[in-house]
N, C-alpha and C positions, 0 to 999 in steps of 0.2 A: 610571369607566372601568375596564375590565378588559384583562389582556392574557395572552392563553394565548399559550404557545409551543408553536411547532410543532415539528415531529420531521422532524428533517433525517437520514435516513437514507441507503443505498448506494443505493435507488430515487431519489433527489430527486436525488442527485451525479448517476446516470446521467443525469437527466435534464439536468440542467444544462451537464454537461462531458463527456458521454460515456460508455464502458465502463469503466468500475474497474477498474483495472491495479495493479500492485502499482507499479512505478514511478510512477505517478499518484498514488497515499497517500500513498509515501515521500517525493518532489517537496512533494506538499501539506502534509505534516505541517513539515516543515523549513521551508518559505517563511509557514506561517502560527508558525514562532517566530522567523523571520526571523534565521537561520541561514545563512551563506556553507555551501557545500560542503565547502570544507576543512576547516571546525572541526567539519560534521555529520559527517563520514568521522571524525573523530578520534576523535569520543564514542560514535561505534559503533565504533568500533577495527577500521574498512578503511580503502582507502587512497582516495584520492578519486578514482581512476579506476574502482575497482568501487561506489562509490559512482554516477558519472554511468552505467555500465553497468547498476546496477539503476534510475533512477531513470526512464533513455532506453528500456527494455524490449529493451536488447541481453541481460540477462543473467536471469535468474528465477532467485531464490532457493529453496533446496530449503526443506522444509516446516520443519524443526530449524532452518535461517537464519532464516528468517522469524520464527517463536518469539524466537530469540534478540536482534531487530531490535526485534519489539514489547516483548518484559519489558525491554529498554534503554528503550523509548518510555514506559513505562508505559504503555500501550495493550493491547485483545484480543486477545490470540493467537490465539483463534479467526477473528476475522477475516482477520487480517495471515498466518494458514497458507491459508485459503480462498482468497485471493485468489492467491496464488503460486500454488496448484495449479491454480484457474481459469484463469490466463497459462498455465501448461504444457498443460493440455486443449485453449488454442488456436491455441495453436506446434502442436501439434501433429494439427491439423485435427477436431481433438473440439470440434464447435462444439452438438451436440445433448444436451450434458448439461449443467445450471447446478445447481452447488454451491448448498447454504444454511448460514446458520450457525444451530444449532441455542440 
């Protein structure tokens, strides 16, 4: 028997859950280490109200936050800034351009 795995990428998430938000990642990252809010706010050193504001897509992290969120995560930065700036393109009705990450 063989078993390849599959490649679960930002196309299969959309598929699955929607448009990739940066609150969506940040939510997902924290609940799949099964992480309370308040001690994930801690280890990213804000406070757990900007915590539920990024995670509720009240707040978008600028491109430098973003960076700073993923090298705490040890995660992509490239993604984790893509994805803030794609939220801001569509706050702000830039709906006709889609960021990649290179």
């Amino acid at each position: 028997m063989t078993t390849k795995l599959k490649h679960y990428g930002t196309k299969e998430f959309e598929r699955d859950y929607g448009e990739l938000t940066f609150g969506k990642l940040l939510e997902s990252h924290r609940l799949s280490e099964e992480v309370s809010q308040k001690d994930f706010a801690k280890f990213l050193g804000i406070s757990a109200s900007s915590l539920c504001d990024l995670e509720k897509g009240r707040k978008i992290p600028s491109p430098r936050r973003a960076s700073l969120i993923a090298k705490k995560l040890k995660v992509s930065t490239k993604l984790w800034i893509k994805v803030a700036l794609q939220d801001y393109l569509s706050k702000e009705g830039i709906n006709n351009i889609k960021l990649t990450v290179a």
